[in-house]
N, CA, C and O atoms as a DFTB+ gen file, in Angstrom:
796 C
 N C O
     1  1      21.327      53.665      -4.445
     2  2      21.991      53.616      -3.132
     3  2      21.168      52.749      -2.189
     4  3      19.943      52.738      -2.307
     5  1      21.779      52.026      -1.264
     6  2      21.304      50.994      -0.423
     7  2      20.497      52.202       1.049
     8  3      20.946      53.222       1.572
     9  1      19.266      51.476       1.256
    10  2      18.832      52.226       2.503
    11  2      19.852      52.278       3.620
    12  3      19.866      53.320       4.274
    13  1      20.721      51.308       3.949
    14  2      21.539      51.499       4.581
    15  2      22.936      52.912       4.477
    16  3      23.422      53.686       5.301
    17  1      23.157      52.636       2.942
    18  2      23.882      53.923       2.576
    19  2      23.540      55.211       3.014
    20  3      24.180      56.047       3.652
    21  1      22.024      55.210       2.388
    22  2      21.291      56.648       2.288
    23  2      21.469      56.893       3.691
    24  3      22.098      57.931       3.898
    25  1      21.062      56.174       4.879
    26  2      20.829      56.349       6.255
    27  2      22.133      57.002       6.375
    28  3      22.067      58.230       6.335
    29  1      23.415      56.451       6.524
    30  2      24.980      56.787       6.572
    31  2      24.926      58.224       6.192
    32  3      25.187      59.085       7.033
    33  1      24.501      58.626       4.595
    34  2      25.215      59.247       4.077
    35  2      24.183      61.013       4.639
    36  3      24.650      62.151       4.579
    37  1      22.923      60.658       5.075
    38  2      22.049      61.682       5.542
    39  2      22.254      61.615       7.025
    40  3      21.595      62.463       7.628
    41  1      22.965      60.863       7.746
    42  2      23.511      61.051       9.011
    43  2      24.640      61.579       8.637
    44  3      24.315      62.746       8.416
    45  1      25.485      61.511       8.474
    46  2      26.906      62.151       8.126
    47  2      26.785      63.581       8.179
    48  3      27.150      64.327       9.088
    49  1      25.748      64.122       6.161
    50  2      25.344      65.283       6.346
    51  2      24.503      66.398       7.424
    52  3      24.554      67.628       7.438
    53  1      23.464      65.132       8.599
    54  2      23.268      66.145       9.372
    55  2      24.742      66.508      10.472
    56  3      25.142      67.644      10.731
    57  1      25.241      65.445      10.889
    58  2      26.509      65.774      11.270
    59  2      27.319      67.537      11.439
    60  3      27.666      68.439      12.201
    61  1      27.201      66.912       9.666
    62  2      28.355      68.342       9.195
    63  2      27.296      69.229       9.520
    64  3      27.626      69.668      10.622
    65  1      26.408      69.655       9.258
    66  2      25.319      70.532       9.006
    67  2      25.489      70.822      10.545
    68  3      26.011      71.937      10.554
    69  1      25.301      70.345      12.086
    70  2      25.099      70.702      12.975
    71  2      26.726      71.186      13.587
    72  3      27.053      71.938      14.505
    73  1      27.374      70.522      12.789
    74  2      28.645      71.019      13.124
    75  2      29.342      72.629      13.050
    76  3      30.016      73.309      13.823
    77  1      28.648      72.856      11.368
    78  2      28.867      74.258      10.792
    79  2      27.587      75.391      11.990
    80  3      27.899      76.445      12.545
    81  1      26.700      74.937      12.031
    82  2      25.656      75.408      12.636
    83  2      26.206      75.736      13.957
    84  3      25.965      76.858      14.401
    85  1      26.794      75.052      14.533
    86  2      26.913      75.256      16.052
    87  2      27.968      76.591      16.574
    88  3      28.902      76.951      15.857
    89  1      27.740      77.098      17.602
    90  2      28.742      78.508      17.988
    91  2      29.928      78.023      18.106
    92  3      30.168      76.844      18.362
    93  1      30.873      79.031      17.900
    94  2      32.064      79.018      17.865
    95  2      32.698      79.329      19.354
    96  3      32.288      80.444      19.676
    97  1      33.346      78.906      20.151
    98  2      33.441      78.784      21.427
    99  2      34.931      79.656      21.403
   100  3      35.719      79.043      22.123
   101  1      35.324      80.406      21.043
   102  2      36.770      81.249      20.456
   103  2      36.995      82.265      21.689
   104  3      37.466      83.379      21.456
   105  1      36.723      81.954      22.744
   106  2      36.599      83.164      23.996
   107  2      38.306      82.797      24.134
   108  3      38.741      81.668      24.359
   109  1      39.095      83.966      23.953
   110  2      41.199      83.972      24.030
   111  2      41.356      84.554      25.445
   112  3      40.534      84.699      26.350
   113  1      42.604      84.828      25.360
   114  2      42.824      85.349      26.919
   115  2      43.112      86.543      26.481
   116  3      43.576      86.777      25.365
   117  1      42.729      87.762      27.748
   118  2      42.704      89.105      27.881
   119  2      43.388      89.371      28.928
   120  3      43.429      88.587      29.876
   121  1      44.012      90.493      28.911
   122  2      44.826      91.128      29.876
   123  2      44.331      91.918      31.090
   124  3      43.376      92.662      30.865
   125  1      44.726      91.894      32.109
   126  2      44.000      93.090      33.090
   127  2      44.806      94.100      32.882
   128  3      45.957      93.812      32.552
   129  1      44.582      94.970      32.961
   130  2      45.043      96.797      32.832
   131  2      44.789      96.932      34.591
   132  3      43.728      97.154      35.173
   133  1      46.153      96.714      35.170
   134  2      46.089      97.002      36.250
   135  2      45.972      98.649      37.004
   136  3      45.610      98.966      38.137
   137  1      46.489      99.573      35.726
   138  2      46.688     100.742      36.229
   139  2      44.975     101.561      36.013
   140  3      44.722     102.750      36.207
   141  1      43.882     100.328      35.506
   142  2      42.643     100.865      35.216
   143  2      41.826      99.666      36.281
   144  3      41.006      99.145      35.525
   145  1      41.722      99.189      37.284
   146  2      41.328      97.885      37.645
   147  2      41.488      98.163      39.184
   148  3      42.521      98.488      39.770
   149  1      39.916      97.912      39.837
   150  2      40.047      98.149      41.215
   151  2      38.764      97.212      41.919
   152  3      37.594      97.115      41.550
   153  1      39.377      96.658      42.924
   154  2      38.557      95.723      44.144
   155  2      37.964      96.880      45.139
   156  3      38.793      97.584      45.715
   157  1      36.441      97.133      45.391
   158  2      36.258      97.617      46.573
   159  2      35.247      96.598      46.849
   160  3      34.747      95.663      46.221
   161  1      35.056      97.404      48.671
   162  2      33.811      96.888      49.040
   163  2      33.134      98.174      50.312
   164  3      33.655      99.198      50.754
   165  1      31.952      97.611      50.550
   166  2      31.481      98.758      51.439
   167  2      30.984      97.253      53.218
   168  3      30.594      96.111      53.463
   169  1      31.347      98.292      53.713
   170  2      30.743      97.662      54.941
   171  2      30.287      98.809      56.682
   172  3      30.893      99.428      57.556
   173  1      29.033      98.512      56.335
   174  2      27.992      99.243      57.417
   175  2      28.861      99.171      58.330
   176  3      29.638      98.223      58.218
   177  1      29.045     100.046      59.455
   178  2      29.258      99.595      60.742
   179  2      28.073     100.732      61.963
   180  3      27.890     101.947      62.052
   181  1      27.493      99.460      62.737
   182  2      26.431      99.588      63.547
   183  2      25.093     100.571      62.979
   184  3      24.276     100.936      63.824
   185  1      24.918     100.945      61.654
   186  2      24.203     101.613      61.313
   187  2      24.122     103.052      61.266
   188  3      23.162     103.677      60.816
   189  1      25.743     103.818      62.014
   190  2      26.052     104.694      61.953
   191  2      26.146     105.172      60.421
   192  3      25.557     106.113      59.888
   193  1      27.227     104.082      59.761
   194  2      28.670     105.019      58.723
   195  2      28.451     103.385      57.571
   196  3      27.917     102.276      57.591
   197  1      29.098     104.064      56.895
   198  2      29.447     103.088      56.004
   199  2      30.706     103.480      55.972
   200  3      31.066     104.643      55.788
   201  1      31.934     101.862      56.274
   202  2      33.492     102.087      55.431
   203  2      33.816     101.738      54.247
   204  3      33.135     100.888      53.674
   205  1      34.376     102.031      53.933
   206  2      35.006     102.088      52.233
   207  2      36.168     101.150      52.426
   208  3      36.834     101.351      53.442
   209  1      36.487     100.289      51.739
   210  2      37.445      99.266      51.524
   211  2      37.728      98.689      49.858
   212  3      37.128      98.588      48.788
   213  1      39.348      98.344      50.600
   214  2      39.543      98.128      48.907
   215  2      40.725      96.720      48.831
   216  3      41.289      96.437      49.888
   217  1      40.943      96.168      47.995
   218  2      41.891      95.318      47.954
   219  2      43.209      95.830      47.121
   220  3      43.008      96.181      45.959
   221  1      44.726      95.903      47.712
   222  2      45.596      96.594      46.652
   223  2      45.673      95.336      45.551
   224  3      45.854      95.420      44.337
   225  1      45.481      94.171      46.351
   226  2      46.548      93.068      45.423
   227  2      45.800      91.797      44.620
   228  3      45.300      90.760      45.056
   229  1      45.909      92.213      43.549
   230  2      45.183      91.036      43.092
   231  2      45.791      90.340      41.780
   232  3      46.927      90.721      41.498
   233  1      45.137      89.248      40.817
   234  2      45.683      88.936      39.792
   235  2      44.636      88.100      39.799
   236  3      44.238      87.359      40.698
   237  1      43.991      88.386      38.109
   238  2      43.343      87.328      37.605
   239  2      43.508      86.445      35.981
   240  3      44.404      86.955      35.307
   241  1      43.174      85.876      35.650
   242  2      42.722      84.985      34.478
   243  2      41.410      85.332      33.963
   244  3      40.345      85.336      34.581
   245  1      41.726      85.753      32.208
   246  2      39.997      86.097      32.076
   247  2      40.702      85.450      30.433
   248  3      41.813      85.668      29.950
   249  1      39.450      84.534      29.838
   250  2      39.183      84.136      28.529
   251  2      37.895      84.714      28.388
   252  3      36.955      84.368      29.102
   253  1      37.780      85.812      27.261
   254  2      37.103      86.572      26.474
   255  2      36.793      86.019      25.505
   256  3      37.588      85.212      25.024
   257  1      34.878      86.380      24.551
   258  2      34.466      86.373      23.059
   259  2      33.940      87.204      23.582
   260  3      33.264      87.113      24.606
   261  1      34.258      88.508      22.716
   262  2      33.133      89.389      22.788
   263  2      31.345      88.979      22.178
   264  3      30.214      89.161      22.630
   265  1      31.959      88.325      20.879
   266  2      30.862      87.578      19.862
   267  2      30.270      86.871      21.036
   268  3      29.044      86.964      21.090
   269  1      30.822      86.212      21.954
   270  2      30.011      85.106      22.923
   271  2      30.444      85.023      24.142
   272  3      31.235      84.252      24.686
   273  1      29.712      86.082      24.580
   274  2      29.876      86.305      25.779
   275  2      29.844      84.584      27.020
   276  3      30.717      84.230      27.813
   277  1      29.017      84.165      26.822
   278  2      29.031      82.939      27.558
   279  2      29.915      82.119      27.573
   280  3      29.912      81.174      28.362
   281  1      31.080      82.384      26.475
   282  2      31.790      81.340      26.705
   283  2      33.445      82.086      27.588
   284  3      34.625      81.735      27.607
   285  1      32.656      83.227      28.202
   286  2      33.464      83.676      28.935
   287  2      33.839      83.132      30.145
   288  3      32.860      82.944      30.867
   289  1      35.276      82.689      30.818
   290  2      35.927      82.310      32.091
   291  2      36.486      82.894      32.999
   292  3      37.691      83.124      32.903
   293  1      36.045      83.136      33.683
   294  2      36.989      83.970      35.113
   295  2      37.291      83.588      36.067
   296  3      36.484      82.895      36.687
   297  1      38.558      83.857      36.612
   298  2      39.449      83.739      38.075
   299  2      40.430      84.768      38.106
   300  3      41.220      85.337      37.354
   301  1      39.904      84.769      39.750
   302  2      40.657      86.557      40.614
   303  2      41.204      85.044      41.524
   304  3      40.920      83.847      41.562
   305  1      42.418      86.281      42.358
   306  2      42.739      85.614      43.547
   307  2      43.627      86.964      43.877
   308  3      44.483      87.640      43.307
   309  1      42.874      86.956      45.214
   310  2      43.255      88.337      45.990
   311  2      44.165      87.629      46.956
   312  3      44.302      86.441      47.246
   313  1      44.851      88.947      47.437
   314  2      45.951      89.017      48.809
   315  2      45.179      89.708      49.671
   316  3      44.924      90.888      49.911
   317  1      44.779      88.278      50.202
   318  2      43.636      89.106      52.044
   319  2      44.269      89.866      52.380
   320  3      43.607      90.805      52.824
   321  1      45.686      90.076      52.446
   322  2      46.324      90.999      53.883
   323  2      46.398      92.211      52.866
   324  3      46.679      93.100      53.669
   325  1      46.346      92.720      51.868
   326  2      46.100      93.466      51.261
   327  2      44.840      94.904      51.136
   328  3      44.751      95.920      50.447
   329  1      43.896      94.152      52.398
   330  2      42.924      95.190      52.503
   331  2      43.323      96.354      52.654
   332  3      44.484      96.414      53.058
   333  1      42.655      97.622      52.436
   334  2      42.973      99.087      52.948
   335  2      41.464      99.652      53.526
   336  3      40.668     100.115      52.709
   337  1      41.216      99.609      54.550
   338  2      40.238     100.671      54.789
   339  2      40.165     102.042      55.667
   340  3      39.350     102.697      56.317
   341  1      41.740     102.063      55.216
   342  2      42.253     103.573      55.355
   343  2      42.008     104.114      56.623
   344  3      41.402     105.112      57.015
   345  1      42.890     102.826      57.399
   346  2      42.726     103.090      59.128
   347  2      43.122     101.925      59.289
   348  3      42.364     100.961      59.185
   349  1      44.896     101.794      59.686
   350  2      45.620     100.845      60.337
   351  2      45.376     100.364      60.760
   352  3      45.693      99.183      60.612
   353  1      44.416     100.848      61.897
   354  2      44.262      99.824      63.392
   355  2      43.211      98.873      63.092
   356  3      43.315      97.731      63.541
   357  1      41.925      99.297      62.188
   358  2      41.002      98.718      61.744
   359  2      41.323      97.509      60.662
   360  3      40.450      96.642      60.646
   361  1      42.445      97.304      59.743
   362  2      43.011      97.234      59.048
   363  2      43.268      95.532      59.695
   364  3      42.859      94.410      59.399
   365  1      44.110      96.080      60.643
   366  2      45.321      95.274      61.456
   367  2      43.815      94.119      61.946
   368  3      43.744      92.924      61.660
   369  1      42.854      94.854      62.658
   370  2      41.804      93.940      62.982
   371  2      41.138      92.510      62.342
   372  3      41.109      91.349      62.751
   373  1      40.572      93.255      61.016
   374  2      40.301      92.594      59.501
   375  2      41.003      91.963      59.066
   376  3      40.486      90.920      58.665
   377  1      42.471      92.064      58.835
   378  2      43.275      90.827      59.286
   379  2      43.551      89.846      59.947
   380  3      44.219      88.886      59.564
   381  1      43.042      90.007      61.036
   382  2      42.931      89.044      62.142
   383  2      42.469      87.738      62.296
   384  3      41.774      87.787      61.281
   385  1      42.322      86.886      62.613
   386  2      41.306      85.930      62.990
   387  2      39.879      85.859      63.221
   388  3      39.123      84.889      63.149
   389  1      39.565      87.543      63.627
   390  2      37.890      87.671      63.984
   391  2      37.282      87.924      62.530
   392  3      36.075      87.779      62.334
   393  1      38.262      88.352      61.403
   394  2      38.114      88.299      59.818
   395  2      38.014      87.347      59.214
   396  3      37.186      86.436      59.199
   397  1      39.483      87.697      58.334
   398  2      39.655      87.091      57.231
   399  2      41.005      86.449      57.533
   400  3      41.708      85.798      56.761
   401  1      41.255      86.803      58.975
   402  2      42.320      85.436      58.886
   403  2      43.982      85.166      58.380
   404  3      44.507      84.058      58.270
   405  1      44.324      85.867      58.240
   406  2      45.135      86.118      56.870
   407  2      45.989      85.349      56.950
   408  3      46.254      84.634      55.983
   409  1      46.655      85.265      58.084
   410  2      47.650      83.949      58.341
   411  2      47.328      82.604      58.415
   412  3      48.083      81.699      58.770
   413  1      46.305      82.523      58.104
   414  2      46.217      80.790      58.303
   415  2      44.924      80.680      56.597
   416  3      44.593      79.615      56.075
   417  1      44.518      81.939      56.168
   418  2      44.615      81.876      55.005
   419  2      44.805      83.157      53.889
   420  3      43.976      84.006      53.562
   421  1      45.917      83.011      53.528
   422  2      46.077      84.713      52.892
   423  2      45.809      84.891      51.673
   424  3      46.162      85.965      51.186
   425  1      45.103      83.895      50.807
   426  2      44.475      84.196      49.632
   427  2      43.061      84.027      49.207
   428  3      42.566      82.901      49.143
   429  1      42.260      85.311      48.857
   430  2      40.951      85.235      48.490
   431  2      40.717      84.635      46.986
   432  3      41.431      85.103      46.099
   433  1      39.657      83.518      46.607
   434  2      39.610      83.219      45.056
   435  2      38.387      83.043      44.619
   436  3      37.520      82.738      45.438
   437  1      38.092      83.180      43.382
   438  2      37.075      82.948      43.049
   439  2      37.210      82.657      41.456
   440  3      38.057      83.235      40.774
   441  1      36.355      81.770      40.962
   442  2      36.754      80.685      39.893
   443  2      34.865      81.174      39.172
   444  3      33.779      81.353      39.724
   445  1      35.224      81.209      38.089
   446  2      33.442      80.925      37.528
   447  2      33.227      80.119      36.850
   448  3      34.034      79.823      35.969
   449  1      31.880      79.364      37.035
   450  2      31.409      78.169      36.684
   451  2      30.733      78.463      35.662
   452  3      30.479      77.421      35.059
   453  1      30.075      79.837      34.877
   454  2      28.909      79.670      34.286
   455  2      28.569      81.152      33.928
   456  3      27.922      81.648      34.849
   457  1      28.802      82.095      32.820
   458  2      28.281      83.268      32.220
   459  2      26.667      83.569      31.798
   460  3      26.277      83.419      30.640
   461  1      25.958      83.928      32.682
   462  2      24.498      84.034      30.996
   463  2      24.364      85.491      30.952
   464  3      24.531      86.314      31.852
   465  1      23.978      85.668      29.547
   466  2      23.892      86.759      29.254
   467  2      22.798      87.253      29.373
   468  3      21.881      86.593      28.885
   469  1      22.396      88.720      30.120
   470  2      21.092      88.683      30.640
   471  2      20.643      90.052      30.243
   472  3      19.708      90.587      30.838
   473  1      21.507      90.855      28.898
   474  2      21.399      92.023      28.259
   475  2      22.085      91.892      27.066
   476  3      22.791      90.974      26.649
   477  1      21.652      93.342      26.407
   478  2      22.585      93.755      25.068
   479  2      24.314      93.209      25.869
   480  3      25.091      92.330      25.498
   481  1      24.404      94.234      27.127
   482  2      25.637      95.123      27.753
   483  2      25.964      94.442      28.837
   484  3      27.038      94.650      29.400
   485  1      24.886      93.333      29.376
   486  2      24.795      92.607      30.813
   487  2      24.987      90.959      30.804
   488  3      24.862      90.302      29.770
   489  1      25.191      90.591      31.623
   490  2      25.867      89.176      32.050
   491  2      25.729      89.102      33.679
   492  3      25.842      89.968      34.546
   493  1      25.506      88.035      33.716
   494  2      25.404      87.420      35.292
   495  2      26.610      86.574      35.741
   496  3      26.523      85.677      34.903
   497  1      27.325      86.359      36.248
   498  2      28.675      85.709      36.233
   499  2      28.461      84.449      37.695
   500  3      28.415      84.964      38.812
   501  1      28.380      83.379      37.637
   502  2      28.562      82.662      38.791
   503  2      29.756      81.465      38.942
   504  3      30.153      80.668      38.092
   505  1      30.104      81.616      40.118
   506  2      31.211      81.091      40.432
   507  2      31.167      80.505      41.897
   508  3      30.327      80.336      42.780
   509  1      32.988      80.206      41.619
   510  2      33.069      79.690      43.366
   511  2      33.825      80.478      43.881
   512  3      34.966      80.735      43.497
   513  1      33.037      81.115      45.158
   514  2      33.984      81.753      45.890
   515  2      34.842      81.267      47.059
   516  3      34.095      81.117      48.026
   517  1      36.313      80.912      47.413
   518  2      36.745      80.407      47.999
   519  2      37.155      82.060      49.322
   520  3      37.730      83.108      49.028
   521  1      36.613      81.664      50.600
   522  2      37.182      82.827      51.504
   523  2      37.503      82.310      52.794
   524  3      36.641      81.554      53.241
   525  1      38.687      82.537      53.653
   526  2      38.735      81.865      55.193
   527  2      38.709      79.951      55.126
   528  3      38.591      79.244      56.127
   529  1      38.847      79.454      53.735
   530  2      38.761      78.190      53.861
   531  2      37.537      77.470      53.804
   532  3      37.312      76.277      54.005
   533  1      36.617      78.623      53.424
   534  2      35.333      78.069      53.052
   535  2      34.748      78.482      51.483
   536  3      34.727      79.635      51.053
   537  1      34.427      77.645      50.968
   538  2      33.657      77.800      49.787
   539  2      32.342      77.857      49.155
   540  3      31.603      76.896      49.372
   541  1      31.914      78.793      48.423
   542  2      30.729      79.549      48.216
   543  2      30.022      79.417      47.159
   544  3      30.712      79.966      46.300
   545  1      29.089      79.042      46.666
   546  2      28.850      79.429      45.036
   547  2      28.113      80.887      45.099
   548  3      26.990      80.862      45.603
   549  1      28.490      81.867      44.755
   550  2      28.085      83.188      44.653
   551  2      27.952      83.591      42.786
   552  3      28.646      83.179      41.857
   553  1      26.876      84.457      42.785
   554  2      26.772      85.609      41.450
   555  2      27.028      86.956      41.647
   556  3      26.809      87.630      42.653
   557  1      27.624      87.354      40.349
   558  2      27.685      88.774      40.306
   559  2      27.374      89.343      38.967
   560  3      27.643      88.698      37.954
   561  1      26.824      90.511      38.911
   562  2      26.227      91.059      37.804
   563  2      27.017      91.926      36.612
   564  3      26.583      93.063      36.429
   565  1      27.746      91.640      36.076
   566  2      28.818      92.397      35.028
   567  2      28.508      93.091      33.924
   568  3      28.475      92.369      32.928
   569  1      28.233      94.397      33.694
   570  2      27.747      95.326      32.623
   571  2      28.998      96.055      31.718
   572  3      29.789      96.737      32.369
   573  1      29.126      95.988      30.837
   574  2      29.999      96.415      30.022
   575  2      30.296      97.798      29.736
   576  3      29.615      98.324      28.856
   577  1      31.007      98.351      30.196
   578  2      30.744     100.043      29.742
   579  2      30.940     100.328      28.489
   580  3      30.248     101.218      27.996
   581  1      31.930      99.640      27.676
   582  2      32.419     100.305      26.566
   583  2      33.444      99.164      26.059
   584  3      34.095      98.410      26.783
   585  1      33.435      99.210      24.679
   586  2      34.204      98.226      23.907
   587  2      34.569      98.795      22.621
   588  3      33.730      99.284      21.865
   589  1      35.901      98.733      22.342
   590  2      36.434      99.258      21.469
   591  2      37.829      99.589      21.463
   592  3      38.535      99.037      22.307
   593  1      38.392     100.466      20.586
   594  2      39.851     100.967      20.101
   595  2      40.170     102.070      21.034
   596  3      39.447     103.044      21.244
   597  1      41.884     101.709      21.840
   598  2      42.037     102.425      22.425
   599  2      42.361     103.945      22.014
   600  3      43.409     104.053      21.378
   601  1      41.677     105.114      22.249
   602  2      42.025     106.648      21.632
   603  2      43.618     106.539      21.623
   604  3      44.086     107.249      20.733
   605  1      44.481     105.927      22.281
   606  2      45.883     106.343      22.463
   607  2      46.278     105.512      21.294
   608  3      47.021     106.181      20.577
   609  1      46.082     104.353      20.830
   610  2      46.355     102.857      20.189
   611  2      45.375     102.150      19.409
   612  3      44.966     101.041      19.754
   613  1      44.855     102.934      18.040
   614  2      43.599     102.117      17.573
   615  2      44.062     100.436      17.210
   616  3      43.404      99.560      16.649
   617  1      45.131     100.409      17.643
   618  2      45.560      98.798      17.158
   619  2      45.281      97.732      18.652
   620  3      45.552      96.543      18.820
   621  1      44.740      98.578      19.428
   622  2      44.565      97.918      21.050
   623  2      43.392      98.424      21.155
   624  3      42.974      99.580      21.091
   625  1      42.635      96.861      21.418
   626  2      40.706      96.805      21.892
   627  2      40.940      96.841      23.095
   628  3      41.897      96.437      23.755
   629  1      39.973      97.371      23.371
   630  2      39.728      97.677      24.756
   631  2      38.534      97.200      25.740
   632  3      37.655      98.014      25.459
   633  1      37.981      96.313      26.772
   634  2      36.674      96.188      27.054
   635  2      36.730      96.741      28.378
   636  3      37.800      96.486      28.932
   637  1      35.869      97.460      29.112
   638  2      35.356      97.885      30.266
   639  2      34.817      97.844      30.954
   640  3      34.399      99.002      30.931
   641  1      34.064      97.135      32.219
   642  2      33.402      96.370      33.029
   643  2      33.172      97.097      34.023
   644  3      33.972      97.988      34.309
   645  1      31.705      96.821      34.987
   646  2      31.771      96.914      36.460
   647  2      30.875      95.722      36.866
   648  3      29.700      95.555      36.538
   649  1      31.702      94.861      37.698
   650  2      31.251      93.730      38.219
   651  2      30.244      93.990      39.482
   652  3      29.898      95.135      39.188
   653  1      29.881      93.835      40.111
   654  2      28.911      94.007      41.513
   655  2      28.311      93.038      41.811
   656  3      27.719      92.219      41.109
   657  1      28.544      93.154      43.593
   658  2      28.178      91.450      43.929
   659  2      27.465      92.056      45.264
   660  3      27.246      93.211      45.628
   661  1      27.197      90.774      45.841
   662  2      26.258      90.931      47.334
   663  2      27.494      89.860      48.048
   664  3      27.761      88.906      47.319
   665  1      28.179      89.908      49.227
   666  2      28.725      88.830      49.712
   667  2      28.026      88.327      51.440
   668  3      28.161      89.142      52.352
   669  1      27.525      87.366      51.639
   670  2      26.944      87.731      52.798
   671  2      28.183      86.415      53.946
   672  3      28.023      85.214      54.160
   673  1      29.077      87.174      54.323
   674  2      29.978      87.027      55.419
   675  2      29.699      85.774      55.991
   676  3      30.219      84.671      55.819
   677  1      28.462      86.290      56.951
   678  2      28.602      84.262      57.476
   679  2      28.890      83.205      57.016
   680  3      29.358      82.250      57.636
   681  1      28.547      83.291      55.454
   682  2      28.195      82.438      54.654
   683  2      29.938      81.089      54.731
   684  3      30.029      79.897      54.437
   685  1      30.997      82.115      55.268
   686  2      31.926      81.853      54.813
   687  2      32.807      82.142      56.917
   688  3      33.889      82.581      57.309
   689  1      31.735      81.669      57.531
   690  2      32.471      81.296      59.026
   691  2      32.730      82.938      59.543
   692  3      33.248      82.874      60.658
   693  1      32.559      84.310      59.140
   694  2      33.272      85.040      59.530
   695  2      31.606      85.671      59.997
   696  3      30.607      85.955      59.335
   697  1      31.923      85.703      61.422
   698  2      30.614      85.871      62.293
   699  2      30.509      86.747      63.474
   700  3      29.521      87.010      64.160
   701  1      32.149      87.277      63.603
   702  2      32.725      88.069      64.703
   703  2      31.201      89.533      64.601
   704  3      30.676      89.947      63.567
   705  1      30.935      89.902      65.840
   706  2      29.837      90.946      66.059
   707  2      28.536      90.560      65.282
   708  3      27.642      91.397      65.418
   709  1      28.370      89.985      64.863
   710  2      26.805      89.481      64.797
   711  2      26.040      90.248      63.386
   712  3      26.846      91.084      62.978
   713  1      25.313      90.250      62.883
   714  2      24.548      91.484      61.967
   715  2      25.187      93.188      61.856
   716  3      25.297      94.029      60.964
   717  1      25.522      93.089      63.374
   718  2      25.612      94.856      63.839
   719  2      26.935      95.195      62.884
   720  3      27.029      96.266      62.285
   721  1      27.952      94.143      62.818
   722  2      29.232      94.330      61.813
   723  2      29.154      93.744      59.763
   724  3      29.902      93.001      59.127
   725  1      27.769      94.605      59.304
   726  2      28.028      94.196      57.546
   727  2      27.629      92.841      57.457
   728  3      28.322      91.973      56.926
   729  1      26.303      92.614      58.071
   730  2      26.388      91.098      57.623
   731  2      26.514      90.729      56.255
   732  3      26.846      89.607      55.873
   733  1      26.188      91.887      55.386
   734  2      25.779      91.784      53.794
   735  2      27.129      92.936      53.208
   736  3      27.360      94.043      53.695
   737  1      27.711      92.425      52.305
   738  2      28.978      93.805      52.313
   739  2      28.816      93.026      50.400
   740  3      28.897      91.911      49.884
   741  1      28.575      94.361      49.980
   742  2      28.322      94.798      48.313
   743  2      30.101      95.042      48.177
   744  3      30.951      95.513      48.932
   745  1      30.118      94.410      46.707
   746  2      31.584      94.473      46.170
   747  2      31.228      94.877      45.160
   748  3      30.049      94.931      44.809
   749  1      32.635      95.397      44.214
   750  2      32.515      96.010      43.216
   751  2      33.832      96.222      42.470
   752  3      34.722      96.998      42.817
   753  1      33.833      95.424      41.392
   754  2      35.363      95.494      40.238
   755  2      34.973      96.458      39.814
   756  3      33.827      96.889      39.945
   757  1      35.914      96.984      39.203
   758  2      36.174      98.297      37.958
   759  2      37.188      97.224      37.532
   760  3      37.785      96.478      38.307
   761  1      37.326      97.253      35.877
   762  2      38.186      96.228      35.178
   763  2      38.290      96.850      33.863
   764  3      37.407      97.454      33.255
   765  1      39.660      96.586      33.458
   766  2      39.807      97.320      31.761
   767  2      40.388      96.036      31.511
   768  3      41.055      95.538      32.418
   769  1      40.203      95.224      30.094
   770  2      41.181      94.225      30.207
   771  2      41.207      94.368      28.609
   772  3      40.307      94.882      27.946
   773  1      42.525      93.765      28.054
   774  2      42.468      93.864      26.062
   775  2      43.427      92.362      25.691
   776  3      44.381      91.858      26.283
   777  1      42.853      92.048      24.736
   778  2      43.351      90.979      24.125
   779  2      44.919      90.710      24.522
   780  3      45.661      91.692      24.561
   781  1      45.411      89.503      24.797
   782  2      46.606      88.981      25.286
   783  2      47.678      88.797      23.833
   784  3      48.870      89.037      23.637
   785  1      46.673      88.304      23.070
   786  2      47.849      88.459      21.324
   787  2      47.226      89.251      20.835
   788  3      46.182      88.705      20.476
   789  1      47.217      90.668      20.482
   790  2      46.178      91.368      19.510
   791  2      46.708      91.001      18.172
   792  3      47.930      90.959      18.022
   793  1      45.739      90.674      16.977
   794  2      45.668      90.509      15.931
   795  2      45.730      91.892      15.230
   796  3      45.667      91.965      14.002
């Protein structure tokens, strides 16, 4: 064989060789289990109380590997006017303009750029958060509770999540009361989601 050949034919084989070698990027789409799946958040007010808040409305996009976690993708997009913090008037406020605005923008989103896996059970998730017309690159920390066959449906996998984030408000123009109103407001998914074609 000509040195030129050999060169060809041992490039080729590392080729294949790095080809077979390399991960399989197979992350499919998964379903949200809406009747298991919840948006909250907490926000201080003046150092008294903490309120409890939640989002009713949401819908996301998730491509799953369990095998590889990293090649996991996510996007939410919430209905701002959708908040509940279980007090109308407060409600009606947070809606407003001194918020989130809702009329001039009524959808919250967030897109992820980038999974690493930072446990057996754990993952760091970063993305873009789009809020009020401003955009964010934010992380959040995603731990797996449980993976497996549903007790009702062993023919339906099941995965289980709690996402948790830090969001810090200004970040994103919303500045109404200063520190004294949550400058820092912790979020938190609960998420069940299962394969979109189960095999």
């Amino acid at each position: 064989m000509r040195p030129n050949s050999l060169a060809a034919a041992l490039g080729a084989a590392a080729l294949a060789a790095a080809v077979i070698a390399a991960p399989a990027f197979a992350a499919e789409r998964w379903n949200i289990d809406k009747s298991h799946a919840h948006i909250s958040f907490q926000a201080d007010h003046l150092g008294f109380s903490v309120v409890q808040g939640q989002f009713r409305e949401f819908d996301g996009d998730i491509m799953f590997d369990p095998e590889n976690i990293e090649a996991t993708e996510v996007s939410f997009t919430v209905q701002a006017a959708s908040v509940d913090t279980f007090w109308p008037k407060r409600d009606e406020h947070i809606r407003s303009a001194d918020f989130l605005n809702v009329a001039e923008h009524p959808t919250i989103t967030f897109v992820s750029t980038g999974v690493e896996k930072t446990g057996d059970d754990t993952a760091t998730i970063t993305g873009d958060l789009t809020m009020i017309g401003e955009t964010r690159e934010v992380s959040f920390e995603a731990t797996l509770n449980k993976l497996g066959p549903s007790p009702f449906n062993p023919d339906q996998t099941i995965a289980g999540f709690v996402i948790e984030g830090v969001i810090t408000r200004a970040d994103f123009g919303m500045t109404y009361g200063g520190d004294a109103f949550a400058a820092r407001i912790p979020v938190r998914v609960d998420l069940e989601i299962s394969p979109a074609n189960p095999s």
